[in-house]
Structures are given as structure tokens and as C-alpha cells.
N, C-alpha and C positions, 0 to 999 in steps of 0.2 A: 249706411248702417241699417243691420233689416228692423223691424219694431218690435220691441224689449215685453215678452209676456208682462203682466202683472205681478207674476211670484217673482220673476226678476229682478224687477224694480223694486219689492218688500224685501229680498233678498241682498242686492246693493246697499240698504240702508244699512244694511249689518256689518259688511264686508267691505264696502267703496270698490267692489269690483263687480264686474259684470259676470255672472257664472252661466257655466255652461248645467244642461241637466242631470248631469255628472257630480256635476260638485253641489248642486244642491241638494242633491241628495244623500252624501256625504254630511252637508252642514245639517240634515235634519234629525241627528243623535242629539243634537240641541232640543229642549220640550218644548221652547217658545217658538224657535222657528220650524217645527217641526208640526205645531198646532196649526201656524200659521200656511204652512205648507197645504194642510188639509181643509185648513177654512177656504181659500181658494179654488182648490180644486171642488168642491160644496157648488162655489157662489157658481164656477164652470158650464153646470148642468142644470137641464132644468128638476124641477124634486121630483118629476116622476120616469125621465127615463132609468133606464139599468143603471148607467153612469151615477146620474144624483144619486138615485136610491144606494146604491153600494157607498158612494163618498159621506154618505149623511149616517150610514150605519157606523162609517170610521171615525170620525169627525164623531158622532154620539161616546162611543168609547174613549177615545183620547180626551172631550169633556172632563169623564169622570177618571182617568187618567193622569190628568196635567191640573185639575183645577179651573179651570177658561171655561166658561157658562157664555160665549159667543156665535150666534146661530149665522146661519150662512143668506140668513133673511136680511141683514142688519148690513146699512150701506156705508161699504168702506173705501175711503180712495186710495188710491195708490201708493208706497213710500209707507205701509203701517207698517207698525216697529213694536213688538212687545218687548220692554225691555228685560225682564225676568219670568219665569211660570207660576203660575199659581194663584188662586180666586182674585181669580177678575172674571165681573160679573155685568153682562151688558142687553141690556134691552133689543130686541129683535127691531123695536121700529127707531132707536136708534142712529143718527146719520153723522156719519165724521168725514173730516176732509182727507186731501192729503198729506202724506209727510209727519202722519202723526206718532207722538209715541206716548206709551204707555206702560208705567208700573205696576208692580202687582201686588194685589189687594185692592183696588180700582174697584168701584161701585156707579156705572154710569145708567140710572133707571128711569121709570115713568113713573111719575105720581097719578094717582088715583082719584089727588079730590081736590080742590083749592083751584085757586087763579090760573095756577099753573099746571094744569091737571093735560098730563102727554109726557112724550120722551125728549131730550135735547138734541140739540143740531151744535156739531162743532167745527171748527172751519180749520182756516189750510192751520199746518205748519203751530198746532198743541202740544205740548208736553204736559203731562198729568204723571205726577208724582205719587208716589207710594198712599196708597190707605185711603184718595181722596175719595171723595164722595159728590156725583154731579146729579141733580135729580131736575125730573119736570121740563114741562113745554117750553125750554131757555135756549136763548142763542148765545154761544160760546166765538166770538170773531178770531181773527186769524194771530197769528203770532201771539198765544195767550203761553203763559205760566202758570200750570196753576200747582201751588206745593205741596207737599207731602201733607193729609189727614187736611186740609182744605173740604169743608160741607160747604159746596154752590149750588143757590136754587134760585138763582138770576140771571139775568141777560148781565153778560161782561165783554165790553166792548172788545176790539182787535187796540193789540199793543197793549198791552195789560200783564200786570201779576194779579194773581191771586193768592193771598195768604191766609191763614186762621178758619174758627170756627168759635161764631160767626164771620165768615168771609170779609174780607177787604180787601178793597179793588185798588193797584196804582198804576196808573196809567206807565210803559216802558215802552219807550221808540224797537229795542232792542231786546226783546223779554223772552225770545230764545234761544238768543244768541250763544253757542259752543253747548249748548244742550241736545237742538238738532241738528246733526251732522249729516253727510251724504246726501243733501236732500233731491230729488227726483225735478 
């Protein structure tokens, strides 16, 4: 088997099939996988050949388009999954694993002042729920849950929920389990 672009592998997460460039283009009347389409092609190039610069003008448009404030700076692994369009909002220095997915309304930033003053790092295999909120220099471990309107602005370990606001952590062997499917 030859080796599976990137947008491929964001694209299986959707579908559980493997598409040809045919059909993902086809699947991109969809606004999330459609953003998604263009953030990659962004991350592709570097920002100042022809290439970048034209994908960075699209990718600028479809922003204010779709709602997704996601720069092509911001390191994303493999297997991301928007799950719907619209404002989500993510820090440029930013770092997620793979296999992640994401709701919209999503708030993942840097804080400015305090202890924790930077952006988060979040690992494999996250699900972030509707409205949450991740802020500051935190490390987010692997297999986390964290739920819908969730405000975290702490280090939560791998195998975790996260619930509420103020957040509470409970540790789950299994915390995202049948949430992420297809995974890479």
C-alpha cells in the first residue's frame, strides 16, 4: 500500500474509507472538511512560495467564511476531525496530537500573564466538546474527554474526563471510547 497523504488520513476520519482525490473533493461541499482541506494544503507550502501564498489567501477567506480562526502555523497531527463549522478559535502556537476531534465553538488560546502564561500542547486521541474552553501553557495527555462548555487551564493527565466550570478531572481507562472513531 503506497503512503496515505495527510488530507487522506483527515479525510478517513470522516468517511472509514480511504478516498481517492476525486472524492475528496467531492466531500469538500462539507464547510469543516472543506476548511480542513485548505488548512493542509497552507501547512503544504512554505508562506512565501506562489503555492503558500495563494493557499494562505484561501484559507484567509474560507476563515471569515466558515468561522475557524486556525492558522496554517499551528501543529496539527494527523486524523484531525472538525466535527461541525463554525467559531473555533485556535492559537497559532498551539500543538495537538493525533486523531483529534473537535467541536465547534472551541476556544483553544495562550494566556498572557500568570503561571501559565503560553498556549497548550494536547496529545494523541482528544475529543473537545462543544463551547469548551482550553487556555495557557497546559499539557492536555492522550486519550482525554474533555465535555461540552469545560473551562481548562491545567495540566490533565492521559485517561481523563474533564467536566464543568470549574473543571474536574476523573481519571477513565477508556474516556474516548466510541467518541473517536476511524482512528489513524
Amino acid at each position: 500500500m503506497s503512503e496515505k497523504s495527510i488530507i487522506q488520513k483527515d479525510f478517513y476520519r470522516e468517511s472509514g474509507k480511504w478516498l481517492s482525490t476525486v472524492e475528496i473533493w467531492k466531500k469538500c461541499i462539507h464547510p469543516n472538511l472543506h476548511f480542513v482541506f485548505i488548512l493542509r494544503k497552507c501547512q503544504q507550502y512554505s508562506k512565501k512560495s506562489l503555492k503558500g501564498i495563494f493557499w494562505r489567501l484561501v484559507l484567509r477567506k474560507h476563515q471569515i467564511k466558515y468561522g475557524f480562526q486556525i492558522y496554517p502555523e499551528t501543529e496539527i497531527g494527523e486524523g484531525f476531525y472538525l466535527g461541525h463549522w463554525g467559531a473555533v478559535v485556535m492559537n497559532p502556537k498551539v500543538r495537538i496530537g493525533r486523531n483529534c476531534n473537535i467541536a465547534q465553538g472551541v476556544t483553544i488560546g495562550q494566556q498572557n500573564r500568570g503561571k501559565n502564561q503560553g498556549a497548550p500542547e494536547i496529545g494523541n486521541e482528544v475529543w473537545i466538546g462543544a463551547n469548551a474552553v482550553i487556555v495557557g501553557n497546559i499539557k492536555i495527555g492522550d486519550n482525554v474527554l474533555i465535555a461540552p462548555n469545560a473551562y481548562v487551564n491545567f495540566d490533565v493527565p492521559s485517561h481523563s474526563i474533564v467536566l464543568g466550570n470549574p473543571a474536574t478531572v476523573s481519571p477513565c481507562e477508556n474516556a474516548t471510547e466510541g467518541y473517536i472513531n476511524r482512528k489513524i
